[in-house]
PDB file of N, CA, C and O in Angstrom:
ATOM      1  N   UNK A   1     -74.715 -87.694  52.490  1.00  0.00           N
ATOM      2  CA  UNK A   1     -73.555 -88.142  51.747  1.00  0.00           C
ATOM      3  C   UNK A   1     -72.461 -88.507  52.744  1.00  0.00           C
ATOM      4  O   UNK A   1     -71.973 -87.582  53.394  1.00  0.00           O
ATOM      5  N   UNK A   2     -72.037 -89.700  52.932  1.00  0.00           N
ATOM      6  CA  UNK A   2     -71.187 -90.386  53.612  1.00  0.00           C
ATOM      7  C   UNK A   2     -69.393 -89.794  53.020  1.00  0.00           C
ATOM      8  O   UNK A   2     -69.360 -89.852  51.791  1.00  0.00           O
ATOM      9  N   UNK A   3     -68.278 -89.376  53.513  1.00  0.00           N
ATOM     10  CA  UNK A   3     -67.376 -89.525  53.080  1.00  0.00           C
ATOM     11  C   UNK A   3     -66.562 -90.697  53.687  1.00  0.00           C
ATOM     12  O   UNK A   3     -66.555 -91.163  54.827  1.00  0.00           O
ATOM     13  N   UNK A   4     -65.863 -91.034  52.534  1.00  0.00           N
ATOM     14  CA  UNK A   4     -64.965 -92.184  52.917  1.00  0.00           C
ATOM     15  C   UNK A   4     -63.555 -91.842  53.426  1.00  0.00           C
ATOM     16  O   UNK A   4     -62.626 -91.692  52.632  1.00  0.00           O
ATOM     17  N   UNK A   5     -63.411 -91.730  54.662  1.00  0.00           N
ATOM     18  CA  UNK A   5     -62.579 -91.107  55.764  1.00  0.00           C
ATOM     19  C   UNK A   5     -61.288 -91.602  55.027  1.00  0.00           C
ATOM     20  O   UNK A   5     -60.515 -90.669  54.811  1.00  0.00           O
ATOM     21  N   UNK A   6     -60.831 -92.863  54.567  1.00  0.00           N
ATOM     22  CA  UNK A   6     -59.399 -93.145  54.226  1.00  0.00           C
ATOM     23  C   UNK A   6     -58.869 -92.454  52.854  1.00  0.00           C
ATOM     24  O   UNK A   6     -57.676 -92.309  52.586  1.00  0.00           O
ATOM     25  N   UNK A   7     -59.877 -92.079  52.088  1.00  0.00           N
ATOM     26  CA  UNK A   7     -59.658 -91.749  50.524  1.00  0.00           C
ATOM     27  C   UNK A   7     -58.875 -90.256  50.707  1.00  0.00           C
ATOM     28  O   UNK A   7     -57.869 -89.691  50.278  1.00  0.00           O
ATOM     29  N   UNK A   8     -60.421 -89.896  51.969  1.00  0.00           N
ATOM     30  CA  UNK A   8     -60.172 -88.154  52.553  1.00  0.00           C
ATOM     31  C   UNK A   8     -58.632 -87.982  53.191  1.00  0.00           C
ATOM     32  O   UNK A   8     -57.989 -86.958  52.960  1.00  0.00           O
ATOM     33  N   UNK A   9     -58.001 -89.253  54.153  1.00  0.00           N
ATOM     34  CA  UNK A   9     -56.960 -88.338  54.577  1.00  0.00           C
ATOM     35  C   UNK A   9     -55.780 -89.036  53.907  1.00  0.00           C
ATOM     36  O   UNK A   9     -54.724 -89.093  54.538  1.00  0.00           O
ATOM     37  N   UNK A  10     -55.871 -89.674  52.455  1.00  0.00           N
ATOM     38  CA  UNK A  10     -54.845 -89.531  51.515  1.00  0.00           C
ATOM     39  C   UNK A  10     -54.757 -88.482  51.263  1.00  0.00           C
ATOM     40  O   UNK A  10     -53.822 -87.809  51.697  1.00  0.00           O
ATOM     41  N   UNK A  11     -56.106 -87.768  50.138  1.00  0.00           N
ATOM     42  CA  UNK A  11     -55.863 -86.658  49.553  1.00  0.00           C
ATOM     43  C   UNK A  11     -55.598 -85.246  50.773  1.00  0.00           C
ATOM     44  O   UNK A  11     -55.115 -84.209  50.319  1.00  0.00           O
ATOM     45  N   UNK A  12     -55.848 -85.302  51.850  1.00  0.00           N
ATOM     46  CA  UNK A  12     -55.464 -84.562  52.922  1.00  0.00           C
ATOM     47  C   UNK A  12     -54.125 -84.584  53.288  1.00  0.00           C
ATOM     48  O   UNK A  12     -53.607 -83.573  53.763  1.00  0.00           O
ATOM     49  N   UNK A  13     -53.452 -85.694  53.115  1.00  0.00           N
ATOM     50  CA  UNK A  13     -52.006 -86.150  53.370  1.00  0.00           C
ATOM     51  C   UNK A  13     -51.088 -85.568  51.629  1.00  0.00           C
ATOM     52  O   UNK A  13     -49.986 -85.023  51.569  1.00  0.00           O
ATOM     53  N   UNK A  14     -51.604 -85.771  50.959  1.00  0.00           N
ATOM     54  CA  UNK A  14     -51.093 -85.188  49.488  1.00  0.00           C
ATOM     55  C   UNK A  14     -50.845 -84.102  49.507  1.00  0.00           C
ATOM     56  O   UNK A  14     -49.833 -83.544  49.082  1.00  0.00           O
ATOM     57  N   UNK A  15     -51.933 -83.582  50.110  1.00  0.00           N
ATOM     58  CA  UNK A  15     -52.406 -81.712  49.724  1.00  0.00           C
ATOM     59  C   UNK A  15     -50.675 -81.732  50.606  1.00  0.00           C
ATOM     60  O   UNK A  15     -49.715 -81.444  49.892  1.00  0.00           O
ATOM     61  N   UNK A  16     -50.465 -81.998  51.772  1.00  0.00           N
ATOM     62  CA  UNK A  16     -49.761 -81.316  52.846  1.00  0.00           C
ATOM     63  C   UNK A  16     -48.532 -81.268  52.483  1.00  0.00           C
ATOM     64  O   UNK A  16     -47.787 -80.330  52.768  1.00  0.00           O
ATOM     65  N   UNK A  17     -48.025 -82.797  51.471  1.00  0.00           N
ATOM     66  CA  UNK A  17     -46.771 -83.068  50.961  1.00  0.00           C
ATOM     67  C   UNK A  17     -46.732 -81.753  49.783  1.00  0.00           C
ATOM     68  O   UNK A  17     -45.808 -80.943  49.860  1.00  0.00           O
ATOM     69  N   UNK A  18     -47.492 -81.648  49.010  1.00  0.00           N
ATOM     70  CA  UNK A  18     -47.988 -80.882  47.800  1.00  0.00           C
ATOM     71  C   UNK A  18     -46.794 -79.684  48.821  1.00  0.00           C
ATOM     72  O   UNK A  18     -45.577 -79.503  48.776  1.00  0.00           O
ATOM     73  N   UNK A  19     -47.999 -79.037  49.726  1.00  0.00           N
ATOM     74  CA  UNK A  19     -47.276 -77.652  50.210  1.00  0.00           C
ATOM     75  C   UNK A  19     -46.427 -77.718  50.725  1.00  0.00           C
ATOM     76  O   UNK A  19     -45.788 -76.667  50.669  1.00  0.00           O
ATOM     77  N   UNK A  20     -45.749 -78.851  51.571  1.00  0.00           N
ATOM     78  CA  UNK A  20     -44.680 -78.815  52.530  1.00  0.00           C
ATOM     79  C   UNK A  20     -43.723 -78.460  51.165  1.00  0.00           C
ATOM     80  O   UNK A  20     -43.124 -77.384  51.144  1.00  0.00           O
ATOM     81  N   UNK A  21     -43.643 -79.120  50.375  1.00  0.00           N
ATOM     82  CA  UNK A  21     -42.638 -79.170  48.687  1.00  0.00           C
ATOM     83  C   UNK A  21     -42.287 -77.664  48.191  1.00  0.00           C
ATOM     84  O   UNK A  21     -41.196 -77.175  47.898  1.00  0.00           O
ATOM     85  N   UNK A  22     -43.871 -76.973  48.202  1.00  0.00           N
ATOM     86  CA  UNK A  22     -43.966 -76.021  47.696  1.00  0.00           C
ATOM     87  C   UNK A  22     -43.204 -74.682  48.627  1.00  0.00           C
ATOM     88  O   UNK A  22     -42.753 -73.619  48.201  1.00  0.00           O
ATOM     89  N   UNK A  23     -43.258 -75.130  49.825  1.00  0.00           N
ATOM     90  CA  UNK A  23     -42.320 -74.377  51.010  1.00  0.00           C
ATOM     91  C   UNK A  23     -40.841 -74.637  50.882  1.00  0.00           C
ATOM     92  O   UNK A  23     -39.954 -73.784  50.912  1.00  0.00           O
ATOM     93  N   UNK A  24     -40.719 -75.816  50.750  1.00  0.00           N
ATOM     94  CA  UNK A  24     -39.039 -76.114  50.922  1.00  0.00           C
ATOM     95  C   UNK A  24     -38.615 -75.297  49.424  1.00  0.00           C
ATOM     96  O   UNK A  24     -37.441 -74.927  49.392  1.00  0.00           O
ATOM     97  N   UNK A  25     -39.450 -74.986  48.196  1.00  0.00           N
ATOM     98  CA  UNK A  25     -39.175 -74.417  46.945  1.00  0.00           C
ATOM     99  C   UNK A  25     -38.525 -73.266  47.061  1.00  0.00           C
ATOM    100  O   UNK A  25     -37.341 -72.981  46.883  1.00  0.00           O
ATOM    101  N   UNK A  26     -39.928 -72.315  47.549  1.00  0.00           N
ATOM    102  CA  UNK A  26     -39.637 -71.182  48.104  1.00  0.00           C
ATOM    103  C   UNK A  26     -38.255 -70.731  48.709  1.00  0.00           C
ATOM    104  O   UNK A  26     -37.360 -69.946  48.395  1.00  0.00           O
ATOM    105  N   UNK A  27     -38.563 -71.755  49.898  1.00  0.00           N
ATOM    106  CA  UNK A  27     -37.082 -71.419  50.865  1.00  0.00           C
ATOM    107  C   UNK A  27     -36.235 -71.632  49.783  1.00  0.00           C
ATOM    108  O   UNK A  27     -36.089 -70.626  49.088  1.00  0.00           O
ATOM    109  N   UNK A  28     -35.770 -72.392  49.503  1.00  0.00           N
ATOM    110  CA  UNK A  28     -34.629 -72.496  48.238  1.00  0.00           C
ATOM    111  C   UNK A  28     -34.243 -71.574  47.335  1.00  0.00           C
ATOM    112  O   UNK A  28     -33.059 -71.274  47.179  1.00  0.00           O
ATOM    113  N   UNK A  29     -35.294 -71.005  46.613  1.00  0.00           N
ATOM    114  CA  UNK A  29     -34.841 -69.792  45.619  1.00  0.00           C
ATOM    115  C   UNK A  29     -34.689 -68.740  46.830  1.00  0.00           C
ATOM    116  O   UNK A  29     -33.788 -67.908  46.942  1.00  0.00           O
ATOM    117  N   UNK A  30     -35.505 -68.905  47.501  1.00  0.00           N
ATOM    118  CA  UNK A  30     -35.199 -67.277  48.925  1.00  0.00           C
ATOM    119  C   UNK A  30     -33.785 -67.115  48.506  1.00  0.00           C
ATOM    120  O   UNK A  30     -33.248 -66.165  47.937  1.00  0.00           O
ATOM    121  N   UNK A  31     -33.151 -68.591  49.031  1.00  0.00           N
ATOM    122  CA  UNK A  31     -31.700 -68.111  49.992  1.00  0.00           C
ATOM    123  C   UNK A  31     -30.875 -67.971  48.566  1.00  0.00           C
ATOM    124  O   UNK A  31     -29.849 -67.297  48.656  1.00  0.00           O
ATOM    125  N   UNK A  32     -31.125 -68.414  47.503  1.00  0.00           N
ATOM    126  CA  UNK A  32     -30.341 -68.125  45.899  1.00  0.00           C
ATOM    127  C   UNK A  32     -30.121 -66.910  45.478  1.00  0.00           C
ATOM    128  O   UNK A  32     -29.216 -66.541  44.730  1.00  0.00           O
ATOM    129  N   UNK A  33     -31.245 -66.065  46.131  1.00  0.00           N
ATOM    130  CA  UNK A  33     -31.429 -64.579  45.448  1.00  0.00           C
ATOM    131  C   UNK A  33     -31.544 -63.481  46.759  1.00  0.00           C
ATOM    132  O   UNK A  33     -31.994 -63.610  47.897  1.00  0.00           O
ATOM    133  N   UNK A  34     -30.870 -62.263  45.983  1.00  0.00           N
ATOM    134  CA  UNK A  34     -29.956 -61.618  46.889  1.00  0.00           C
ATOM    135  C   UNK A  34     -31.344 -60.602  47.342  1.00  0.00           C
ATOM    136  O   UNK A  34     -32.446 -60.453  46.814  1.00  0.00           O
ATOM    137  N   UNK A  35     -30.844 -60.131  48.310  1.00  0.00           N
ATOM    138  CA  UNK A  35     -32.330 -58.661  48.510  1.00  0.00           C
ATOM    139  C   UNK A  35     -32.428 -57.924  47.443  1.00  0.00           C
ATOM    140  O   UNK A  35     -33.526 -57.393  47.274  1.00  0.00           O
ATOM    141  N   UNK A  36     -31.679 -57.745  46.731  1.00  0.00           N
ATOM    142  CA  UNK A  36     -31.299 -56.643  45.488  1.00  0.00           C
ATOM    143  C   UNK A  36     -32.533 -57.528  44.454  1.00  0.00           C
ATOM    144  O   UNK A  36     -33.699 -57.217  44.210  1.00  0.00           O
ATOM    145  N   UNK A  37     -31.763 -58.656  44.025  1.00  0.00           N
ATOM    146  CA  UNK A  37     -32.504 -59.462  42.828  1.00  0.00           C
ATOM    147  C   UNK A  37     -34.020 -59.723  42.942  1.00  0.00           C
ATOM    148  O   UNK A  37     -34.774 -59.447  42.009  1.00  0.00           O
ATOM    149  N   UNK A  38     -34.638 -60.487  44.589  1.00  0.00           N
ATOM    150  CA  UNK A  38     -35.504 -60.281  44.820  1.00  0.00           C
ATOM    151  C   UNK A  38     -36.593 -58.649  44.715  1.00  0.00           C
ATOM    152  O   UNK A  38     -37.743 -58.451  44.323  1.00  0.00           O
ATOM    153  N   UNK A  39     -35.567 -57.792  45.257  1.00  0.00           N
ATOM    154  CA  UNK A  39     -36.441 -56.348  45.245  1.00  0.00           C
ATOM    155  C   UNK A  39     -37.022 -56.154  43.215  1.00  0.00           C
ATOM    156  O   UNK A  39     -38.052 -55.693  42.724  1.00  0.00           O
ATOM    157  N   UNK A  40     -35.990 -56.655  42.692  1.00  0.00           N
ATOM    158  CA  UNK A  40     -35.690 -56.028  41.008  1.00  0.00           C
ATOM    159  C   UNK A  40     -37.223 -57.531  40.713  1.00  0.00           C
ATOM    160  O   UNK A  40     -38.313 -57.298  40.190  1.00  0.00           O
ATOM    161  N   UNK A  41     -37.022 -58.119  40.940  1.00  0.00           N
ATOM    162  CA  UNK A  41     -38.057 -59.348  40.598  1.00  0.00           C
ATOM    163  C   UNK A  41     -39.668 -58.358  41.387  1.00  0.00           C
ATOM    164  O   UNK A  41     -40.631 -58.253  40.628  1.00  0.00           O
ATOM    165  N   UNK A  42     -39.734 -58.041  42.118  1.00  0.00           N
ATOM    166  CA  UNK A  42     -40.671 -57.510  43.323  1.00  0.00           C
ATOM    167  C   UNK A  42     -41.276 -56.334  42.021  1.00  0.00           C
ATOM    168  O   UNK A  42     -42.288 -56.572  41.361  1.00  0.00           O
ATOM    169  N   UNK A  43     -40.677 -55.444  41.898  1.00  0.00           N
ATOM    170  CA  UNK A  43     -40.262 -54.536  40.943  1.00  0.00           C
ATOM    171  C   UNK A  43     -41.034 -54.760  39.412  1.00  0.00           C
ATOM    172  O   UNK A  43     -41.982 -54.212  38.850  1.00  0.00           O
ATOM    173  N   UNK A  44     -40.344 -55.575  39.157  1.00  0.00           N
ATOM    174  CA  UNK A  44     -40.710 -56.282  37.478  1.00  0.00           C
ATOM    175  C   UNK A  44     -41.956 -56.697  37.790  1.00  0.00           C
ATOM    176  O   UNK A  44     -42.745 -56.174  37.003  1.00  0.00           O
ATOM    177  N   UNK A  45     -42.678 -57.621  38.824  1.00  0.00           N
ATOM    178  CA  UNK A  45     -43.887 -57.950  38.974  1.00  0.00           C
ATOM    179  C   UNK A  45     -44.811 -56.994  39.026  1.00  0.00           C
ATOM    180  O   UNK A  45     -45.730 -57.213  38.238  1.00  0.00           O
ATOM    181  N   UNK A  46     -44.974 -55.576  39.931  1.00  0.00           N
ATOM    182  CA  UNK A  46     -45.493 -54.561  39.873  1.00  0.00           C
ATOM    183  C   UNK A  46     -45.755 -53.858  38.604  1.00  0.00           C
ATOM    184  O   UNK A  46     -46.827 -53.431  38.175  1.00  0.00           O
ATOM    185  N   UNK A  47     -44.527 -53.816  38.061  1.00  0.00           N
ATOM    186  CA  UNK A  47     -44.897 -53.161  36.526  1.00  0.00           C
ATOM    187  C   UNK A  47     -45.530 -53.849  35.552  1.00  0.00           C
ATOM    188  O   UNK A  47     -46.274 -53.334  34.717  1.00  0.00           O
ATOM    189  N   UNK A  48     -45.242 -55.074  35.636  1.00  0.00           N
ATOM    190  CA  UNK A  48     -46.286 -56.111  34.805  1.00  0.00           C
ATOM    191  C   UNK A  48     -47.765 -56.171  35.297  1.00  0.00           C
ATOM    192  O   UNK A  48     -48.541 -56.730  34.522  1.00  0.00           O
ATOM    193  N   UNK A  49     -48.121 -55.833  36.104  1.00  0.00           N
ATOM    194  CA  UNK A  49     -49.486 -55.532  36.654  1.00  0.00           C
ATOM    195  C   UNK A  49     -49.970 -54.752  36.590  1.00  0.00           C
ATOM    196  O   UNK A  49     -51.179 -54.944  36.712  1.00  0.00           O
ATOM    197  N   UNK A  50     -49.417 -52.810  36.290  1.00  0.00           N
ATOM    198  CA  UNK A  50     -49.995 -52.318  35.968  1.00  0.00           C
ATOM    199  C   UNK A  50     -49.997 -51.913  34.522  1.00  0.00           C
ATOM    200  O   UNK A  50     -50.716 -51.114  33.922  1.00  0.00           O
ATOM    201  N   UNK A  51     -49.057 -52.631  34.140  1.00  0.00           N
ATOM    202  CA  UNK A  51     -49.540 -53.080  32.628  1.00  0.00           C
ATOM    203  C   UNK A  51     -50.866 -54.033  31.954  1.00  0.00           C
ATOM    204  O   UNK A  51     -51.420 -54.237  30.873  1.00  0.00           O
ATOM    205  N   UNK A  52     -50.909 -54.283  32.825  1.00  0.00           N
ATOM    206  CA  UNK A  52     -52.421 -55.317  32.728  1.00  0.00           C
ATOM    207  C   UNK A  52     -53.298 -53.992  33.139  1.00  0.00           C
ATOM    208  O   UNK A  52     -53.598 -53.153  32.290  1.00  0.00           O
ATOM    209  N   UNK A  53     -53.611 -53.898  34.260  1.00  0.00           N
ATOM    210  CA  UNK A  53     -54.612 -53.194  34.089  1.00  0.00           C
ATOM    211  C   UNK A  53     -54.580 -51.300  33.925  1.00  0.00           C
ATOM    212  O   UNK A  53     -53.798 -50.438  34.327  1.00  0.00           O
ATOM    213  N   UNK A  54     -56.072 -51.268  32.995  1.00  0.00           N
ATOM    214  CA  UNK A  54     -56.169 -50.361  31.626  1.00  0.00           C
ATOM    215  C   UNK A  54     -56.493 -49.181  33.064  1.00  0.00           C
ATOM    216  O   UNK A  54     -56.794 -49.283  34.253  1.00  0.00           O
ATOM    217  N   UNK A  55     -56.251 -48.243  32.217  1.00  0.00           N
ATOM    218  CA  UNK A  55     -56.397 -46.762  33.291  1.00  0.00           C
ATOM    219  C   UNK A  55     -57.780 -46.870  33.444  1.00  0.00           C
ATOM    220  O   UNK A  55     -58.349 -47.582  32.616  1.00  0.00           O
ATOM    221  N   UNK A  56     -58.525 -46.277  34.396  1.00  0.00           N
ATOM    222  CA  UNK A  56     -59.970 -46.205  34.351  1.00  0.00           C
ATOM    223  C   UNK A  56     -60.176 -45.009  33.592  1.00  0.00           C
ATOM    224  O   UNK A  56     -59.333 -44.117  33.498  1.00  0.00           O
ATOM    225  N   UNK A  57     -61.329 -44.999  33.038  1.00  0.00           N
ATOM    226  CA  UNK A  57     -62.222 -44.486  31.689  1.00  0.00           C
ATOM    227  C   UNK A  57     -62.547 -43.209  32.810  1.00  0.00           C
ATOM    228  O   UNK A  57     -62.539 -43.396  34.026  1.00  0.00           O
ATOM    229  N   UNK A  58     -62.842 -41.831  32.139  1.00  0.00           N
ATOM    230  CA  UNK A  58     -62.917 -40.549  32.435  1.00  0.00           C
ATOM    231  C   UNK A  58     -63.959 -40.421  33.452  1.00  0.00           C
ATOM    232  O   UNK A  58     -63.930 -39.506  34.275  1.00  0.00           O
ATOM    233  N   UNK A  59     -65.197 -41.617  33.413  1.00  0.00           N
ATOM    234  CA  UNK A  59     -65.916 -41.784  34.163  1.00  0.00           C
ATOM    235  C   UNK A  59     -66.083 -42.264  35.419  1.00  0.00           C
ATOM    236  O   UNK A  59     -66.906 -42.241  36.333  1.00  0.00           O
ATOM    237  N   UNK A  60     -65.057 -42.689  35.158  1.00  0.00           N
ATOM    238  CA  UNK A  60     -65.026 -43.968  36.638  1.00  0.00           C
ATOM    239  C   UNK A  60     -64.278 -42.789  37.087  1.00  0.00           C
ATOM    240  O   UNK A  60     -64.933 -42.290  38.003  1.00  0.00           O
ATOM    241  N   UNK A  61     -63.298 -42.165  36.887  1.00  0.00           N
ATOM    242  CA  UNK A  61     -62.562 -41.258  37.705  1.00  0.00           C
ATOM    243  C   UNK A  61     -63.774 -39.937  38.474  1.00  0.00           C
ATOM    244  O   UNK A  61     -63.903 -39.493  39.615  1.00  0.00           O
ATOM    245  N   UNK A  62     -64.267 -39.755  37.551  1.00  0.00           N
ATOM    246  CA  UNK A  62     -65.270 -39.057  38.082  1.00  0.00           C
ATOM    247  C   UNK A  62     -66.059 -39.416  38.977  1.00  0.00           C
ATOM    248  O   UNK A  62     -65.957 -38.799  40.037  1.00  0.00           O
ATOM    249  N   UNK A  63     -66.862 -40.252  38.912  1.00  0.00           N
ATOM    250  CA  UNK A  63     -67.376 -41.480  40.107  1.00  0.00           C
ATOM    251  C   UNK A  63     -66.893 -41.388  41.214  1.00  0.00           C
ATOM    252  O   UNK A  63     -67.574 -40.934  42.133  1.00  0.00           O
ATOM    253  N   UNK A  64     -65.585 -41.799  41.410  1.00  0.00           N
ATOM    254  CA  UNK A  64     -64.532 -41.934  42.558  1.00  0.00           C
ATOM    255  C   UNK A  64     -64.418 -40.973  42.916  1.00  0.00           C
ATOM    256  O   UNK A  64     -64.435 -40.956  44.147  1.00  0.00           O
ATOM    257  N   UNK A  65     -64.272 -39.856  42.388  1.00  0.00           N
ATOM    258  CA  UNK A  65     -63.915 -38.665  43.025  1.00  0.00           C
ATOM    259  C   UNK A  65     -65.219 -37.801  43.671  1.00  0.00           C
ATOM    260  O   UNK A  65     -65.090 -36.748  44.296  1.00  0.00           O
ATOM    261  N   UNK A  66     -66.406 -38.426  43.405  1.00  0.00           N
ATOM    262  CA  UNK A  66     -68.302 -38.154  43.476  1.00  0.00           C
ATOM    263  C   UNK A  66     -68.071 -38.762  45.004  1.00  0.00           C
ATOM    264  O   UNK A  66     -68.252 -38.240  46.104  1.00  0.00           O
ATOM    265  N   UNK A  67     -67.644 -39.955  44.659  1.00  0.00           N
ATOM    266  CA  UNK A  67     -68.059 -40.788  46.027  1.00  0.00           C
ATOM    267  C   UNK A  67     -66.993 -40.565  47.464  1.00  0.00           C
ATOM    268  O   UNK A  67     -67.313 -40.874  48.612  1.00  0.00           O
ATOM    269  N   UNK A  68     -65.722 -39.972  47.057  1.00  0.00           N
ATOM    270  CA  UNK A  68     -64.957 -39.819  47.934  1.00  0.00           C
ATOM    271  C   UNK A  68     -65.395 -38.454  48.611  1.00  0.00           C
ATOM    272  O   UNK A  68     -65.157 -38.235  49.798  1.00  0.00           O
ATOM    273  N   UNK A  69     -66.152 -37.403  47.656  1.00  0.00           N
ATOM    274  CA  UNK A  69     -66.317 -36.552  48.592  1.00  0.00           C
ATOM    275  C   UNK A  69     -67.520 -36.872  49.233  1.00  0.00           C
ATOM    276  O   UNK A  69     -67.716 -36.494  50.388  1.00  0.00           O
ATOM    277  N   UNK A  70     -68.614 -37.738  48.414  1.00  0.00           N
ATOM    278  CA  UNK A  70     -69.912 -38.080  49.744  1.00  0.00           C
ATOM    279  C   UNK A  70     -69.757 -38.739  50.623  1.00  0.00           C
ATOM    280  O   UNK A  70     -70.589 -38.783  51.529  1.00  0.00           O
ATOM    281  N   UNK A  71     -68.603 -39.484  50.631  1.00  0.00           N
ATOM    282  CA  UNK A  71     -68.106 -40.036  51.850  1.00  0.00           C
ATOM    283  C   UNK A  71     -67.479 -39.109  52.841  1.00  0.00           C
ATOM    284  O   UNK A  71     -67.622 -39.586  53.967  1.00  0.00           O
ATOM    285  N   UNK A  72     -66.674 -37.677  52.865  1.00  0.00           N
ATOM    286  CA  UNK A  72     -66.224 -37.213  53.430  1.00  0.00           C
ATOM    287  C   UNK A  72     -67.309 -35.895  53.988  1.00  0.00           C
ATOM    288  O   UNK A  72     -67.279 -35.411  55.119  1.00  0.00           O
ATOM    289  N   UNK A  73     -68.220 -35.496  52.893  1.00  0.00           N
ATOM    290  CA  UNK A  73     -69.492 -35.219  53.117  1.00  0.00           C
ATOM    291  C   UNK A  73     -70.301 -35.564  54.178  1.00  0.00           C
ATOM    292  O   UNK A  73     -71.034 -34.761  54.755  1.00  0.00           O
ATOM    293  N   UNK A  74     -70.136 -37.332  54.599  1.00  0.00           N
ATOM    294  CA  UNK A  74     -70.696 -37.727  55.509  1.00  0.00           C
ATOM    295  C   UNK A  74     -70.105 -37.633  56.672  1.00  0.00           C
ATOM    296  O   UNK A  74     -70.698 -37.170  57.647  1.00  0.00           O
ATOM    297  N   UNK A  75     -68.970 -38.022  56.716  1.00  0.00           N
ATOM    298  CA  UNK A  75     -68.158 -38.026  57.982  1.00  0.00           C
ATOM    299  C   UNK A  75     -68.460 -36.351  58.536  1.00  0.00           C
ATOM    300  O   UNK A  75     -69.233 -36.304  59.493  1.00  0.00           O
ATOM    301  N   UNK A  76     -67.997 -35.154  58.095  1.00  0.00           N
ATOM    302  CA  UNK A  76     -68.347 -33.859  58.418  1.00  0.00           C
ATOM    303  C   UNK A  76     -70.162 -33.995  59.185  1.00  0.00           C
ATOM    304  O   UNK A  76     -70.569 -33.410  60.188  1.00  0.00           O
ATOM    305  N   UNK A  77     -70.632 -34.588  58.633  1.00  0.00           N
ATOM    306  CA  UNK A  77     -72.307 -34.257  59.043  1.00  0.00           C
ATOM    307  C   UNK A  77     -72.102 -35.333  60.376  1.00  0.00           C
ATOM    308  O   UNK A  77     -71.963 -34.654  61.393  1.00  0.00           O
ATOM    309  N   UNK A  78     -72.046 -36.743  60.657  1.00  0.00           N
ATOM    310  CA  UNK A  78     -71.299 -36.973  61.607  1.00  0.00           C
ATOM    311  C   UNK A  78     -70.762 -36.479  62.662  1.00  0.00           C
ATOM    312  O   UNK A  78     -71.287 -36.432  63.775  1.00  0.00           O
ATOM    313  N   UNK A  79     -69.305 -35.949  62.251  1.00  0.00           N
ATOM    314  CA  UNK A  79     -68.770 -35.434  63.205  1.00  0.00           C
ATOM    315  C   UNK A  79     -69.575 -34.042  63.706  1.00  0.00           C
ATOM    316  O   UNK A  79     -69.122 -33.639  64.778  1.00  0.00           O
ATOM    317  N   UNK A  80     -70.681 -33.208  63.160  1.00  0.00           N
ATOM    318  CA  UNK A  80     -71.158 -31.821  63.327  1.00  0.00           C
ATOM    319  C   UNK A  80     -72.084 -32.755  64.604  1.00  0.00           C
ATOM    320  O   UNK A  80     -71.966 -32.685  65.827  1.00  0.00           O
ATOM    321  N   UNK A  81     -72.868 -33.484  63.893  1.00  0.00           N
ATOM    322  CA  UNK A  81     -73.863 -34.344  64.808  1.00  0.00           C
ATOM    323  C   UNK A  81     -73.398 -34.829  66.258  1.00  0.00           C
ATOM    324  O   UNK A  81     -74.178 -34.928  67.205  1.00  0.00           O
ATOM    325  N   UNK A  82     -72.098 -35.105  66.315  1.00  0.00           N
ATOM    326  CA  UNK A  82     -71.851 -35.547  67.609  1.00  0.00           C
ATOM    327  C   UNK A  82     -71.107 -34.809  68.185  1.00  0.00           C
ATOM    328  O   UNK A  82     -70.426 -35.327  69.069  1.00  0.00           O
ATOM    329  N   UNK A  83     -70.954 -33.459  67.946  1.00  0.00           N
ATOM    330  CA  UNK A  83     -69.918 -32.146  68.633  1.00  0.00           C
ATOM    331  C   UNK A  83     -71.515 -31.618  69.113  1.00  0.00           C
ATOM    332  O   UNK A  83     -71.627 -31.083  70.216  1.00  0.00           O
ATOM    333  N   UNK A  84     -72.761 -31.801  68.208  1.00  0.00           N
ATOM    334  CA  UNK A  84     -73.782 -31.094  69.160  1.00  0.00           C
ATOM    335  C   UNK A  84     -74.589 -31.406  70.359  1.00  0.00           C
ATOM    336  O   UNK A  84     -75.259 -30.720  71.131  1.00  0.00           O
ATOM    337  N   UNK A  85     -74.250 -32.935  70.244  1.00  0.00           N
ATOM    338  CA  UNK A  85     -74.631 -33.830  71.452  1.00  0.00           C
ATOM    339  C   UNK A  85     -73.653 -34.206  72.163  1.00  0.00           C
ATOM    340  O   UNK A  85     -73.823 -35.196  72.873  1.00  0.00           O
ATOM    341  N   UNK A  86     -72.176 -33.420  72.169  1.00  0.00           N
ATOM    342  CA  UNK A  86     -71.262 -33.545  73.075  1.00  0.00           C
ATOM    343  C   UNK A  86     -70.529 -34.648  73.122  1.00  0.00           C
ATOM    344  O   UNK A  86     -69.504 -34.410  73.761  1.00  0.00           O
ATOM    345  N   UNK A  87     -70.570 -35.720  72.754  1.00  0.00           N
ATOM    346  CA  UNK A  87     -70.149 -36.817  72.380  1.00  0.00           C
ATOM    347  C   UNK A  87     -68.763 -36.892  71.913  1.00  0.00           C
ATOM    348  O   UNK A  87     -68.493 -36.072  71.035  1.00  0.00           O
ATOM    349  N   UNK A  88     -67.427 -37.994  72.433  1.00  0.00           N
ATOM    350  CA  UNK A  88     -66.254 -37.819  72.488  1.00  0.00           C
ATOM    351  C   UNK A  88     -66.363 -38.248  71.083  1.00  0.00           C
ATOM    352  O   UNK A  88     -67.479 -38.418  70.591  1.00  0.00           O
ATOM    353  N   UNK A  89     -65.064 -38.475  70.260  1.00  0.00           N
ATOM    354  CA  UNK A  89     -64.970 -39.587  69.240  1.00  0.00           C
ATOM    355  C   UNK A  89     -64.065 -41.025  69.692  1.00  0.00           C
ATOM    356  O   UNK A  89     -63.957 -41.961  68.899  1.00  0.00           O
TER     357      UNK A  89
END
């Protein structure tokens, strides 16, 4: 499949205007909004997210808490393993 190099660095040249736009945006509301307003916006976004997502189910907590100790389970057998072969960490 051949691409047609001039079509490519329009839409390559678009994309860049696209983001350069989308930067100068940014910068713009930046300098509008104070550290305070930004933090309270920062803030409001966080809580809207964990409003989206649902607590995990009794199980999954259980799970996690299965796997965090076989993971720490492992590290101990590990670390026993290489204190008997002398080995730094």
């Amino acid at each position: 499949m051949k691409l047609d190099k001039e079509l490519y660095r329009k839409a390559y040249e678009l994309h860049q205007q696209s983001s350069d736009a989308k930067l100068v945006e940014r910068a713009r509301l930046h300098s509008e909004l104070s550290s305070a307003e930004a933090f309270k916006q920062y803030v409001d976004l966080v809580e809207f997210v964990w409003k989206l997502c649902p607590e995990p189910s009794e199980w999954q907590r259980k799970e996690k808490l299965e796997s965090i100790v076989r993971y720490y389970a492992a590290i101990q057998r590990l670390e026993a393993w290489r204190r008997s072969r002398g080995q730094a960490a």
